[in-house]
C-alpha positions, 0 to 999 in steps of 0.5 A: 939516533933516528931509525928509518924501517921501511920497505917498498917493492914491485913483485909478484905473488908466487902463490895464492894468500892463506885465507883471512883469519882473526887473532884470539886477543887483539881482534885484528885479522891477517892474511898471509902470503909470498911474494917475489921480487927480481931485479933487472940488470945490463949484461955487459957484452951484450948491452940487453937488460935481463933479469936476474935469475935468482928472484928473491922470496919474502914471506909477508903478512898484513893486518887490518885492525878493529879500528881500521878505516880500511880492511886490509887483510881481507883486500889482499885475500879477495883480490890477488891471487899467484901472480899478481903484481902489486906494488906494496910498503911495509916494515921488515920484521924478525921472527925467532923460533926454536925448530921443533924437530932440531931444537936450533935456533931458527929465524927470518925476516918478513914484510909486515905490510901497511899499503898496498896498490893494485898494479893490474887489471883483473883479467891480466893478473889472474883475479879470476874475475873479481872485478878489481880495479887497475889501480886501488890504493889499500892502506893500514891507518898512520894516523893523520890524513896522508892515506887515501879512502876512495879507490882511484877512478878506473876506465870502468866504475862498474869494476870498483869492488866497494 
């Protein structure tokens, strides 16, 4: 039986990502953050698109492997910040945990993120002057040649940060 686990979404950060940091036994590094999503739809008796007003808030983390030809965790870190929106591609995860204060079971579903593109520029998300591209394209490897290593060009070359 095949299986299909993927996940594409346009939406904004609703705060700024926890800082980078290295797990102690795979070397990998993540970052953290939350992300929103909302959805538009025509109000019958008016026949005016509105958005919903009910978006939908989903934890996300990416990791950036040993290995990795691109430094996804730290692209993520350096250059979004609340309200920035970013068009990301990832696979939903379950976590499981036990509350430490109730003893009850406690779950949720996360985006653990393995693309990501830049749908603003710098000064119109908030990057606080970090000098991001309109567009770049950040990828975890898949292997095979289906990822792209260069940032798209933007209107200035002096903006691209690498």
């Amino acid at each position: 039986m095949a299986t299909l686990n993927r996940v594409m979404l346009i939406g904004r950060l609703t705060d700024n990502p926890e800082p980078p940091r290295t797990l102690p036994n795979s070397g990998s590094t993540v970052v953290k953050f939350r992300f929103a999503v909302g959805r538009s739809r025509k109000n019958p008796q008016t026949g005016q698109w509105e958005n919903d007003p009910n978006p939908l808030f989903i934890d996300c983390e990416a990791f950036t492997r040993q290995d990795a030809r691109r430094d996804l965790a730290n692209l993520i870190s350096q250059y979004c910040r609340k309200g920035s929106q970013i068009y990301l591609e990832g696979r939903l995860q379950l976590d499981q945990w036990d509350d430490k204060t109730t003893g009850q079971k406690r779950s949720k579903h996360k985006i653990v993120v393995e693309n990501i593109e830049f749908l603003e520029r710098a000064q119109e998300g908030g990057g606080e002057g970090q000098g991001r591209p309109a567009t770049a394209a950040a990828s975890a490897p898949r292997g095979g040649d289906d990822f792209h290593d260069e940032p798209r060009q933007s209107d200035n070359p002096d903006n691209i940060p690498f």
